[in-house]
C-alpha positions in Angstrom: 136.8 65.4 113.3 134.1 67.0 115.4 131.4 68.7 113.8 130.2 71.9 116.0 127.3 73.0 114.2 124.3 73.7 116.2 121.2 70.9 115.2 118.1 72.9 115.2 114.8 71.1 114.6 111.6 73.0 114.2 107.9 71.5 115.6 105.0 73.1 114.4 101.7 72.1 115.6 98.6 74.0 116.5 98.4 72.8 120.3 95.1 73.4 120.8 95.7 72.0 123.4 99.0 70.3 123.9 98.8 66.5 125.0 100.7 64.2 126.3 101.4 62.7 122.5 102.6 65.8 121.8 105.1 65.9 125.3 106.2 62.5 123.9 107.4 63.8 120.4 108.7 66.8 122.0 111.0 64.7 124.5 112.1 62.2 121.6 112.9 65.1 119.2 114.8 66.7 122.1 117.1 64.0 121.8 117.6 64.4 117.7 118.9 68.1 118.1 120.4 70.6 120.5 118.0 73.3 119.6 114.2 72.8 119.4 111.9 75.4 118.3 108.1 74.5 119.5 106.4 76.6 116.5 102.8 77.4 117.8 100.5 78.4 114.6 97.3 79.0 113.1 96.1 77.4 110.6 93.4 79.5 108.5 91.4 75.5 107.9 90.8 75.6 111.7 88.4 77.2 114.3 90.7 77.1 117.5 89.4 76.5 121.2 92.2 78.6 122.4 93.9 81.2 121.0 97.3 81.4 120.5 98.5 83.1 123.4 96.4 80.4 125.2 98.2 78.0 123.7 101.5 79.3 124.5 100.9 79.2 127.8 99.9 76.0 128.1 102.9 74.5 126.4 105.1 76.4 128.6 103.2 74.6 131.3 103.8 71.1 129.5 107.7 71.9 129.4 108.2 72.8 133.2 106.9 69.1 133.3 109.2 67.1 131.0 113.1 66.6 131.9 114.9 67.9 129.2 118.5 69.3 130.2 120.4 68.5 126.8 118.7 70.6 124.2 117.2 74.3 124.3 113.5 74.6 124.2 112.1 78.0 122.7 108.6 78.7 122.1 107.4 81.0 119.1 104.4 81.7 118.0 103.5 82.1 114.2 101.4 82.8 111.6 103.1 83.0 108.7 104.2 80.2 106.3 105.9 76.9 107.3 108.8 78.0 104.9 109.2 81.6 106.0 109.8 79.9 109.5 112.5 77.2 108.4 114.0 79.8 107.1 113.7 82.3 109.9 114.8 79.9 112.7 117.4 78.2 110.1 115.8 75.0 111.0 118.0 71.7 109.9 114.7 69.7 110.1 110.8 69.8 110.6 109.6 67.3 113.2 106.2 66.0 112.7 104.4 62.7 114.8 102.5 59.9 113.0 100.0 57.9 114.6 98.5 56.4 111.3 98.6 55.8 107.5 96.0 59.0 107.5 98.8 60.8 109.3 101.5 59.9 107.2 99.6 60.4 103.5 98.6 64.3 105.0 102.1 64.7 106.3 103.8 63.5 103.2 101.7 65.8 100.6 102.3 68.9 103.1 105.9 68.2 102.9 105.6 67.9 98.6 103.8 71.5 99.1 106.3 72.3 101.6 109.3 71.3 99.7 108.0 73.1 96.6 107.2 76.5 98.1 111.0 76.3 100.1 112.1 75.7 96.6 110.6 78.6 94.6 111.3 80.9 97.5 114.9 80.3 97.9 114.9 80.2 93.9 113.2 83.9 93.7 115.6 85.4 97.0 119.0 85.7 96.5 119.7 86.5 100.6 117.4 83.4 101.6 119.8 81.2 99.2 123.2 82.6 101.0 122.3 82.1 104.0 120.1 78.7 104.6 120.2 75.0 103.7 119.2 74.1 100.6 116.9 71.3 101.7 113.5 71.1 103.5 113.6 67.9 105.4 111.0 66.3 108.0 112.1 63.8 110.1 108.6 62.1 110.7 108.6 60.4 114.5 106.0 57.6 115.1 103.5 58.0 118.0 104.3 55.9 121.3 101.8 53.2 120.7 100.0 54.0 123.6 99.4 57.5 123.1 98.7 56.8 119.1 94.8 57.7 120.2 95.8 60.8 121.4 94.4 64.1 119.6 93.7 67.5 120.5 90.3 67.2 118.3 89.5 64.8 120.9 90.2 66.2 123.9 87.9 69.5 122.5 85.2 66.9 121.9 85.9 65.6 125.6 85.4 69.3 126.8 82.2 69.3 125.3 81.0 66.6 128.1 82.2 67.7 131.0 81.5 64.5 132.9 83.6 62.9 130.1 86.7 65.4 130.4 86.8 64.7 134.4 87.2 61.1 133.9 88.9 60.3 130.3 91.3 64.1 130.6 94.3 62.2 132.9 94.8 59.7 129.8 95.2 62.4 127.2 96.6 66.0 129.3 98.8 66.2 131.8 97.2 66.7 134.8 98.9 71.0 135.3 97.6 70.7 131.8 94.2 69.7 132.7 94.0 72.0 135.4 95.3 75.1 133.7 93.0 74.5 130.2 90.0 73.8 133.0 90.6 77.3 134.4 90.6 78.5 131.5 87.5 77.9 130.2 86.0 78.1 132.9 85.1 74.3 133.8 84.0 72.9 137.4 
């Protein structure tokens, strides 16, 4: 028996800015679902480089550039709660990337608060219980080992040097990437 039901996966992330570890989970998750929503948010703990429109545009960018034909990309924006979102997109499953055991303890106590606000919500709203799963799962992807180094903190650190960002950029953006974010803030 065939089971016809759409797979959606949900990947939030800030993006600020996208690199290539993030291209990498996006392409792996790809495969996991036939519907990925790339969820670009703000979180109120963070001062952003770009803002979210920013952003946006440069993931688009970083999309053109990967081969994906078997699942639909979209790109949302957000700045509301994780929960409201799963719920929103009916998301089957949260992805999130791990590069290492400081990864994996913050991503695991996110989920716990994740889990529990999914829980009271659907608990409290009578139309969110009808019509959603009633599970919040994350399907936790471990970084390609080498990109594990990757990070968008250190690629804004990188930008900081200039010199630095011309020569170490290429290992960590892709190079439309590069070129776009340089325009952007204005870099020679």
């Amino acid at each position: 028996m065939t089971n016809n039901k759409l797979i959606r996966a949900l990947f939030p992330a800030s993006f600020d800015p996208i690199t290539l570890g993030h291209m990498d989970l996006i392409k792996r998750a790809s495969k996991m679902c036939q519907e990925l929503i790339i969820l670009i948010t703000n979180n109120l703990g963070k001062k952003y480089l770009l803002d979210i429109e920013q952003r946006k545009e440069l993931v688009s960018l970083a999309l053109k550039q990967l081969d994906i034909t078997d699942c639909k990309i979209i790109v949302h924006t957000s700045h509301d709660l994780l929960v409201h979102d799963y719920l929103k997109y009916q998301a089957d499953f949260i992805v999130r990337g791990i590069r290492n055991s400081a990864d994996l303890e913050y991503e695991q106590n996110y989920e716990q608060i994740n889990r529990q606000l999914f829980t009271t919500y659907v608990e409290s709203n009578q139309q969110a219980a009808q019509s959603c799963k009633l599970e919040f799962e994350t399907v936790y992807l471990n970084a390609d080992p080498d990109l594990k180094y990757i990070s968008s903190t250190g690629v804004r650190q990188l930008l900081t040097m200039p010199e630095s960002f011309a020569t170490y950029a290429d290992k960590w953006l892709s190079s439309e990437v590069k070129t776009a974010l340089s325009t952007m803030l204005n870099l020679k």
